[in-house]
N, C-alpha and C positions, 0 to 999 in steps of 0.2 A: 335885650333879653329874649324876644320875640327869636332873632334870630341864630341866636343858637339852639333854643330846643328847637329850631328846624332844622338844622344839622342831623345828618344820618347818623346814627347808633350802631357802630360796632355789633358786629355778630356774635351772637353769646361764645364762649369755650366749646360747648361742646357740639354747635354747629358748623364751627369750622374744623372740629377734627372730624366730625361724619360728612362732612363735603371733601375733605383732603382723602380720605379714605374710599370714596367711592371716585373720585376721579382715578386714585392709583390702581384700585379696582381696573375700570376702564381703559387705564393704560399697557396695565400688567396682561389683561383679556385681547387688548389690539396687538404687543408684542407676540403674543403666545401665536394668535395667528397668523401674524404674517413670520412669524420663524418657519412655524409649520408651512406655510405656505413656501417660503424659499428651499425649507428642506427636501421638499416635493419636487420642485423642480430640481434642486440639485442630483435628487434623485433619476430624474427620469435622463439629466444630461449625461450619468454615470452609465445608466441602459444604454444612451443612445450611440456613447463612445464606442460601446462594445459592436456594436452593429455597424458602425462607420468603419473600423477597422478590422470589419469580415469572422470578427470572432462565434463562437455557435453561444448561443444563448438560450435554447431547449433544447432536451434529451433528443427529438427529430432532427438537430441540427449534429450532434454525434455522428446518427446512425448511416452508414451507408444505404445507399434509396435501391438498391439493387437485392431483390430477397433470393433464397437458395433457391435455386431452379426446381430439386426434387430434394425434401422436407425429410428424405430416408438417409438421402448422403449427407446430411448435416449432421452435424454431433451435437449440435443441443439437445436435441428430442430427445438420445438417449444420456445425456448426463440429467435430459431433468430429469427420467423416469429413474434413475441411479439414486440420484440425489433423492428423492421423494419416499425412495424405499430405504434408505439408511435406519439400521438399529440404531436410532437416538440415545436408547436407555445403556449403550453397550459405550459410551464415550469415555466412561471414565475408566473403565475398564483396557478400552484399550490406551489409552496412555500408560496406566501400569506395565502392561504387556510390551508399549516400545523401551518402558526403563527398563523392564528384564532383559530384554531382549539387549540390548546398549550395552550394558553393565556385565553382562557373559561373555558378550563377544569380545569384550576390549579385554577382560581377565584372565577368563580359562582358554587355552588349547581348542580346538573346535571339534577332536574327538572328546573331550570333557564336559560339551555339553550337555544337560540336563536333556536326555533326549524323550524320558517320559511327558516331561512339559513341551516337548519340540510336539512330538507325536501327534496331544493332545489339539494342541494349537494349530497343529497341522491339518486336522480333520475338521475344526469348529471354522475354519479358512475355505477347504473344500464347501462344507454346509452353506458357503457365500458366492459360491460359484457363480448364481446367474445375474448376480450385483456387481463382479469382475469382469464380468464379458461384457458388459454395457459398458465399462468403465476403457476399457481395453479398444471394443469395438470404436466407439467413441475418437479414442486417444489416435485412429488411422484414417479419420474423416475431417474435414476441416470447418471451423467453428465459423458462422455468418457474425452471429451476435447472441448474446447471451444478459436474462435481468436476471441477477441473481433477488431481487426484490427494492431494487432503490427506489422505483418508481409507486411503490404502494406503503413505502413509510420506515421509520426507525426499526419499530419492532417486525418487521417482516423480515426485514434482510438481516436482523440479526439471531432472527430464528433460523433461518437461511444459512448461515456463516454457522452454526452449530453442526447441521448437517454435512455440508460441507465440511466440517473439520474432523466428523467422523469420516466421511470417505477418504479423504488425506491419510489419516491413521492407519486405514484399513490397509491401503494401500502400501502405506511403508511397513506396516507386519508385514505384511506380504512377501514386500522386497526383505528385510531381515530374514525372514525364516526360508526365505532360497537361496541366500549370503552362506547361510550355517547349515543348510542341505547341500551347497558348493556345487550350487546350479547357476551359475555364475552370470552365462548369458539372458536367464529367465529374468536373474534378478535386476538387467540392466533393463529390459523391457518394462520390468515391474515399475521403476524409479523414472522410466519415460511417460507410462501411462499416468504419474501423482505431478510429472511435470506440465504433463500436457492438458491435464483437468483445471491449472492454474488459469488459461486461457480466460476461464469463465470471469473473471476479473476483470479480464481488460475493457468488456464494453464500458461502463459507468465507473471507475476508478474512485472514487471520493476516499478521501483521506483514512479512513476507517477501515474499505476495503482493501485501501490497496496495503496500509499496514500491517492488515493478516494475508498478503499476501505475500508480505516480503517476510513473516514468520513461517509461513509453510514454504515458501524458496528456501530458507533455512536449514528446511526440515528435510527439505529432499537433498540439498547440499550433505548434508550428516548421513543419510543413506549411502547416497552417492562415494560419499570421504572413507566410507567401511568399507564399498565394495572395491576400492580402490586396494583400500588396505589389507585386507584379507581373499578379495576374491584374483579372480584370471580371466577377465572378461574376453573376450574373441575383438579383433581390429573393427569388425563391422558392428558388433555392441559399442564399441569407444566412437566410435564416429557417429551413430545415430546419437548415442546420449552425451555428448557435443555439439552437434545440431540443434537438438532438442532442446540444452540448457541456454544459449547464446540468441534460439529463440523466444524466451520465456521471460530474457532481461531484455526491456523494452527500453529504447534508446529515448524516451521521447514523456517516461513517464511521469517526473515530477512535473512538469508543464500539460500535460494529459488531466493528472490528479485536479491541479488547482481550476484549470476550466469547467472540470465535470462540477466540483464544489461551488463552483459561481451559479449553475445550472441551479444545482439540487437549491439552495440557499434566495435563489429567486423567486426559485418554485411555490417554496415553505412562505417566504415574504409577499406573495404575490399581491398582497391587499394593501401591501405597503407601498404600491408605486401609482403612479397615478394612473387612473384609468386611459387616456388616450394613449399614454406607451406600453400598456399592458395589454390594448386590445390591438394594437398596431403591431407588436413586438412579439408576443406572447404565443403559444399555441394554445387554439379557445379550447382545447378539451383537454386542458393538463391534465395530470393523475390527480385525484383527489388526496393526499396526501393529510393522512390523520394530526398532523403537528403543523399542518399551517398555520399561520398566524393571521389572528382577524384585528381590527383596529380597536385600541381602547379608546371605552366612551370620552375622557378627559382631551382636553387638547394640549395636556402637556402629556400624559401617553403617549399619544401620536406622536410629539415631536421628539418624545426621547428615542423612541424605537426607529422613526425615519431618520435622525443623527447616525445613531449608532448603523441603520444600513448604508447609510453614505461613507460611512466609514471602511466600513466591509470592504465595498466594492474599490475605495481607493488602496485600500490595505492588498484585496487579491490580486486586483492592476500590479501591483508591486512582486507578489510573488511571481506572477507569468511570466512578466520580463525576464526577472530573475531566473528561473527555471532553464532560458532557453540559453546561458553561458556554460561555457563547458566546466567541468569538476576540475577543483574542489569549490570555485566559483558560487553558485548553489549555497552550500553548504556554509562556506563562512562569514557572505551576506547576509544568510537569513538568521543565521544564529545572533550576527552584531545584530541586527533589527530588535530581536528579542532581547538584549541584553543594554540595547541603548537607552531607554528609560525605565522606569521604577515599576513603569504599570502598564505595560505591553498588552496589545489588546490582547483577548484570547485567541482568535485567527493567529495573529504572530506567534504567540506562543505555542500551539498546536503544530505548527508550519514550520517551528524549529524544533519540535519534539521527532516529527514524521523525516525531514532531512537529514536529521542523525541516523535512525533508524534504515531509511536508506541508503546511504553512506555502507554502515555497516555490513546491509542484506547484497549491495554491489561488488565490495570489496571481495565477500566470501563466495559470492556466485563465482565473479571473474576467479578468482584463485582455483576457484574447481573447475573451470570451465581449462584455465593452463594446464592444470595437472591431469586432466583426460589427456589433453594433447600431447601432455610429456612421455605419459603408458602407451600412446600411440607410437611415438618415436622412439621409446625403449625397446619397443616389438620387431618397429622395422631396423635399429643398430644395434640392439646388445649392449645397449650403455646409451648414456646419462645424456643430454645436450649441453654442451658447455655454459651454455645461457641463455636465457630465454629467447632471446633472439635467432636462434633457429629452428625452431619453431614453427617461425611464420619466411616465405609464405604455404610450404605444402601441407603443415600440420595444423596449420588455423591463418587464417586469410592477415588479420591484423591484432596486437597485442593488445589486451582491454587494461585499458588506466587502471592504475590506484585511485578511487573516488575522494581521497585525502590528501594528492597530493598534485593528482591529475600527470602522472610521471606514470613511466613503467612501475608494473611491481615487482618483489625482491626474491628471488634464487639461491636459495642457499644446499649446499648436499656434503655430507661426510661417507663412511664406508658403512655407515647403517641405513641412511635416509636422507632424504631431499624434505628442503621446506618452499613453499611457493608461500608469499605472505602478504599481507598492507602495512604501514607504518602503525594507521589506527588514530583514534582521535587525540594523541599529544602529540601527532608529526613526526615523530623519531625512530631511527632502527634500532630495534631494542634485539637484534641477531635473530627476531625471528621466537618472542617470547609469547608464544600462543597460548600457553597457559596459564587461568589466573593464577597470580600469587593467593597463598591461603588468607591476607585478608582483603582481598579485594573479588568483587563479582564480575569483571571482565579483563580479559588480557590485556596486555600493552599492544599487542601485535596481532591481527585479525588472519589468519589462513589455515593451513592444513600440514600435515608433517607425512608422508607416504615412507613406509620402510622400504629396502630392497631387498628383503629378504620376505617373501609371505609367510607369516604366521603358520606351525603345523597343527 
């Protein structure tokens, strides 16, 4: 008897579920940090790669270490003091100004223009006179480097990129209203100086910028496509603004972009890496960037955020490589990436939005960049080249791909007009169908249609 109530007793119910609970506690708190703990280092081995394999990994690591000998012959100084004086409030304004302007030139006769509104616009263009001559001046100096605001945060650079998109506008009024004054040469200077302002882009590239930059290459393309069409540019206007467009597509810049975005995105994450590869790797006086990220108190914060940057940088590793195979390569890799599973990180998706986009801004560059060369060899034979292949090499050094299909692109001409084109993104020659259909918002066919006959 004795020896059974000396027998141990069973722990009540509810002390062994508040001891299972607090062990799982303890377990659930040891797990937590050592994930965190390995994501940390997975982290810093993600930095370290990039540094092992000579990649730049701060904004100093971009910049060429060599500064403009005398600070007057650069064109920064005066594109920022350009950019800084831009009428902001006159933005909207002037994009109405290039629909009218668009929308006349393609319809009426160019004795039919509305010459009272020409007049007008013509004078309110004079009154900007000393924002043209920066702009101008500028466009004959050669660019060191140029922030348009990446290094001081989101909303600076895209106060930035507003200004700038007024001076772009200004600019193509500009060229428009000397297209329909049939100053012909002026207006090719005018569509060099909105070519050569795009420059400002190149130092820092990130996805953002450099997408409106392949919207104003667009824009100057459509300039350029009118004065093709309706003006009579001089041989040395066709060759400078051939130069100028041929160097403004940057051979190198999807793989540009996704490096500067590994930069910027480290920058932002800096608290997220561990301190001895942040103090070893890092430049100590980054920019103070308003959207960095500071670490959450929880230690599962921390581990979701350092996942997801491990992520990141395996994801952009990926794009780089990518970047650096020739077209349409690029383009059809990163789109399967995005389209291979259900929930694609955002980088991915982003990264197939932007290669489309330039896809497109390539295709339409290259097309105008042939058909300058073609008015050039129209000038010097009096008729047509049989194919684009002659062309090269007196009239352009070498033939720029279809970015869709990485081929030549396609030559088409009747007894009214030539079309230089791209396939476009379903692949196929559709004879050169540049215009959309009425229900659809883009052509089958990306390029330009020049008459031979100009417009009276």
């Amino acid at each position: 008897m004795n020896e059974i109530s000396n027998k141990k007793q069973p722990l009540p119910w509810w002390r062994r579920i508040l001891l299972a609970l607090v062990l799982t506690a303890m377990a659930s708190f040891i797990f937590l940090l050592l994930a965190d703990y390995l994501a940390k280092r997975q982290l810093g081995d993600e930095i370290s790669k990039i540094t092992k394999a000579g990649q730049p990994i701060t904004f100093l690591d971009l910049l060429d270490n060599t500064e403009p000998s005398n600070i007057d012959q650069d064109a920064a100084r005066y594109y920022a003091e350009a950019i800084s004086n831009m009428p902001l409030n006159e933005l909207e304004n002037l994009k109405r100004l290039n629909i009218f302007y668009r929308k006349n030139i393609i319809s009426l006769p160019a004795k039919q223009f509305p010459s009272d509104a020409r007049e007008k616009i013509t004078q309110n263009l004079a009154d900007l006179q000393p924002l043209f001559e920066k702009l101008d001046n500028a466009a004959l100096l050669p660019l060191s480097r140029f922030d348009i605001g990446i290094q001081q945060g989101i909303q600076v650079y895209k106060n930035h990129l507003n200004l700038v998109e007024t001076a772009v506008l200004l600019l193509s009024v500009r060229t428009l209203n000397l297209i329909v004054s049939g100053k012909d040469d002026a207006a090719a200077d005018s569509a060099i100086s909105l070519l050569k302002l795009l420059r400002i882009f190149d130092t820092f590239p990130t996805m953002v910028l450099n997408a409106n930059k392949n919207i104003f290459v667009n824009h100057a393309c459509q300039d350029i496509h009118l004065l093709l069409e309706y003006g009579r540019p001089s041989e040395n206007s066709l060759q400078k603004l051939q130069k100028t467009l041929a160097e403004t597509i940057k051979t190198n810049t999807m793989e540009k972009m996704f490096l500067v975005e590994r930069i910027y995105q480290t920058e932002i994450g800096r608290n997220l890496i561990p301190r001895n590869i942040a103090s070893q790797l890092l430049q100590p006086n980054a920019p103070n960037l308003p959207e960095r990220l500071s670490l959450p108190t929880s230690s599962f914060g921390r581990l979701r955020m350092r996942r997801k940057a491990v992520q990141f940088f395996r994801d952009i590793a990926k794009l780089i490589t990518i970047s650096r195979r020739p077209w349409p390569d690029p383009l059809d890799t990163i789109v399967n990436l995005s389209q291979s599973t259900q929930k694609p990180t955002t980088l991915i998706s982003n990264a197939a939005t932007f290669v489309c986009l330039t896809a497109k801004s390539l295709a339409i560059a290259h097309c105008t960049i042939l058909a300058v060369a073609t008015e050039r060899y129209r000038l010097s034979h009096d008729q047509l080249p049989a194919s684009l292949n002659d062309l090269s090499p007196e009239y352009i050094d070498s033939l720029p791909p279809d970015p869709f299909t990485g081929k030549n692109l396609l030559f088409r001409y009747d007894e009214q007009a030539y079309l230089i084109y791209s396939v476009g993104d379903n692949r196929q020659d559709d004879s050169g169908s540049i215009i959309p259909k009425p229900d659809k918002k883009t052509p089958l066919d990306y390029g330009l249609r020049i008459p031979l006959q100009k417009p009276q």
